[in-house]
N, C-alpha and C positions, 0 to 999 in steps of 0.2 A: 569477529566483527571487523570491516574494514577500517585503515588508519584514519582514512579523512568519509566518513558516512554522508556528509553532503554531497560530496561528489560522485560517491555512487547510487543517489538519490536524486542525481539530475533528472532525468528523464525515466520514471514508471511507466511499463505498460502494467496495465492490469486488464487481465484478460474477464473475458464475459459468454456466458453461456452461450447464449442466444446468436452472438457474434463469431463465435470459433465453431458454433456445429458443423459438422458434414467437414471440418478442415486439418489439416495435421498443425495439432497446437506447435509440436517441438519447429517445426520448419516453422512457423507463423513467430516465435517467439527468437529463432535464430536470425528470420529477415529482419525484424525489429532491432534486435544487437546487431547487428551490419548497418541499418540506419541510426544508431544513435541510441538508442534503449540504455540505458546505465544498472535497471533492474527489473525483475518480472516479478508480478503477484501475481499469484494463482487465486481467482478467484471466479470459481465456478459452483453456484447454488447447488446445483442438480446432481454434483457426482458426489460418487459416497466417499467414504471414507479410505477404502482402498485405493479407489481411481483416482483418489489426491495425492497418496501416496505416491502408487507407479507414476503419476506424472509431475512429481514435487523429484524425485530420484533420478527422473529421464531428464527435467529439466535442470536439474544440478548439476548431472553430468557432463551435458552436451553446453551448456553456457560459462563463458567467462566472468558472470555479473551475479551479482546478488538472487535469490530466489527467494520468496515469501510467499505462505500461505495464509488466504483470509480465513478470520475465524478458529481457526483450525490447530492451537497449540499443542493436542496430542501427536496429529500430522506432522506439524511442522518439527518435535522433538526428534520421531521417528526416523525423517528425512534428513534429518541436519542441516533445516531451511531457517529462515526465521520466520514472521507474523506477524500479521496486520490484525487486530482487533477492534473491532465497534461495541460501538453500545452495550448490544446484547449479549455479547463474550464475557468471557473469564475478563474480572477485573487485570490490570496491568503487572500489579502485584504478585498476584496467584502467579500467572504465567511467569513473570520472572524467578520465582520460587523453583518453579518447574523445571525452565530453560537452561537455567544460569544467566552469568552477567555476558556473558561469549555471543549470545544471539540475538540478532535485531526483533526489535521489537516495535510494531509502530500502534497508532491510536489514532483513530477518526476521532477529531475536534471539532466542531463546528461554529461554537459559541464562545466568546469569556467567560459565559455561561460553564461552558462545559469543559474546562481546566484541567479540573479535577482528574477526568475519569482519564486524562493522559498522562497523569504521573507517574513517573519511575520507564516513559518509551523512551525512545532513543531515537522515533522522531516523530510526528504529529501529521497525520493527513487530514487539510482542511477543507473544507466545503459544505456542499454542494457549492461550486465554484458560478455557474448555472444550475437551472437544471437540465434532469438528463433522464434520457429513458430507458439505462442501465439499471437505476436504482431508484423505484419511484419512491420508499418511504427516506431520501437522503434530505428529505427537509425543503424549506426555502432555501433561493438562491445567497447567497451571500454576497459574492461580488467582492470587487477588488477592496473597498472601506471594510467587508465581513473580514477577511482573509488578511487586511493587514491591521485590522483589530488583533488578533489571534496569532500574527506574528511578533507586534509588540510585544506580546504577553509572555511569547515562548523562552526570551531569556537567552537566546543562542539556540536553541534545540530544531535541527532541521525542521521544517514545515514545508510541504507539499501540497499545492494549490489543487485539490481534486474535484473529479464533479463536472463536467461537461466542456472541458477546456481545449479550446480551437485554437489551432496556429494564429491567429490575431492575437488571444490572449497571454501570450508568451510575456510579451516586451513589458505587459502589465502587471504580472504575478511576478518578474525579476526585479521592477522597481518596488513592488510592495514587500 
């Protein structure tokens, strides 16, 4: 795991099915790290289990940043990635059982509500920040009062403003 995980948790792409078809991910994920990208999730519904692999391997390879797989903590073990887990995933726990303490681990928070289900990541993805038409069950918007509900609460634990975030809303998720 990196010394300082905030700072390589400045700037996530997280990639999207729908959005990378018909495109070479590895170049689309390499332009991104030339712009500023600090780390990539792999997060594509549609491919199996294999094709997360080859491309959780391809993308470790060829990047200097962090790589994480949503969902996907057998993937991610595999690859020697780390993971982003929601809701419907392996508890935080389990997965750290799995992983070790060595690989990041993160958790969609959305609520104070929903606390809980991020304990024991190493960093907290909040939102739906807006909404977005990546991910229609991500809930109601939260907004900048949602998101810095949830960072009060985190105690130091990076949190990452996620969910439909436009270059306007920079300046407002670094004050929250």
């Amino acid at each position: 795991m990196p010394d300082n995980l905030a700072a390589h948790l400045r700037l996530m792409l997280v990639t999207d099915d729908r959005l990378v078809a018909g495109r070479d991910l590895i170049e689309l994920a390499r332009a991104a790290v030339r712009g500023g990208v600090t780390a990539v999730q792999l997060r594509l519904k549609q491919a199996s289990a294999r094709e997360l692999l080859a491309l959780a391997q391809a993308l470790c390879a060829e990047l200097p940043v962090p790589v994480l797989v949503n969902d996907r903590p057998d993937v991610a073990l595999i690859a020697g990635v780390g993971v982003h887990l929601g809701p419907e995933d392996v508890p935080v726990r389990l997965a750290r059982r799995v992983l070790g303490g060595m690989t990041i681990i993160g958790a969609s928070v959305g609520t104070p509500a929903e606390l809980a289900r991020g304990e024991g990541a190493d960093y907290w993805g909040v939102g739906p920040w807006r909404a977005t038409g990546t991910k229609g069950d991500a809930g109601d918007a939260i907004g900048v009062e949602g998101f810095r509900a949830v960072v009060l609460r985190a105690e130091g634990l990076p949190c990452i403003a996620i969910g439909g975030i436009r270059p306007e809303d920079i300046p407002l998720v670094l004050r929250a």
